[in-house]
N, C-alpha and C positions, 0 to 999 in steps of 0.2 A: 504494500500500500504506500510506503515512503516514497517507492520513483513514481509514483503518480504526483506528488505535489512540487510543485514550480520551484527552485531554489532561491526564488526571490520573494518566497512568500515563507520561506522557512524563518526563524529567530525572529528576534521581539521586535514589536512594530516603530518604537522606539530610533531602533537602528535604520530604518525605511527612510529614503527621501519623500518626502510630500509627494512630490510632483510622480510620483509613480517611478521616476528614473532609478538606474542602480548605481552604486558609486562607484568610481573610476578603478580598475584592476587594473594591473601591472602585471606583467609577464607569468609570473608564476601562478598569476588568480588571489595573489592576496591583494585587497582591497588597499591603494593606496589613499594615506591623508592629502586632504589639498590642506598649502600655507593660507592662513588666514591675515590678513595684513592687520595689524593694530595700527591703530590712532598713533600717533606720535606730536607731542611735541611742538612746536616751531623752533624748526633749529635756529641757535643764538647768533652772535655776531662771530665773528671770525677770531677774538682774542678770547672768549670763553667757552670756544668750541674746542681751542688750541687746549687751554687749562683744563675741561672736561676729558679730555683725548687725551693726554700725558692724564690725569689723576686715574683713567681706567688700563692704560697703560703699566704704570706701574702696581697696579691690583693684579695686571694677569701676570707679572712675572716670568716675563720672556725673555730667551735670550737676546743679546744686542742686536744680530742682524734681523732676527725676525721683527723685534720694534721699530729696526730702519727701513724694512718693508712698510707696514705696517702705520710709520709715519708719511710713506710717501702717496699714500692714498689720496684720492680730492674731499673736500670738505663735505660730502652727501656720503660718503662713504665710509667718513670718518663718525658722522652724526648716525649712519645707521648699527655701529657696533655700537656706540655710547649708550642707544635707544635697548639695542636688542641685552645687553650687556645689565642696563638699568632693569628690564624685564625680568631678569631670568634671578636678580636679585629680589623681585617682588615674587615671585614663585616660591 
């Protein structure tokens, strides 16, 4: 009686998209997550993004070249680790 019912109708409805669709699989069939973008912020001026960026900097404790990478980012790139960084502290 099991292979008679849809595999989209099996487990708790909870886990179901509204819209009837099923959620995105990846190669193997396990269900991948989509990123969900959070709010962020308005990133600051350029001299407190600078201070933001060296103070999250020296929290991760990386070796010298990986922070000279790492410094050499542009400034949207440098405000999305501060962002994502500040997050994962609120977790």
């Amino acid at each position: 009686m099991k292979d008679l019912i849809p595999s989209s109708l099996m487990g708790n409805n909870s886990s179901n998209v509204s819209n009837g669709a099923l959620p995105p699989r990846g190669p193997s069939g396990v269900v991948r997550l989509q990123h969900v973008a959070t709010p962020r912020r308005p990133m600051p001026d350029e001299a407190e993004l600078e201070r933001q960026f060296n103070d999250v900097l020296t929290q991760m404790d990386l070796p010298p070249e990986r922070a000279k990478l790492l410094k050499s980012f542009d400034n949207t790139k440098k405000w999305e680790i501060i962002c994502d960084k500040e997050q994962a502290r609120l977790k």
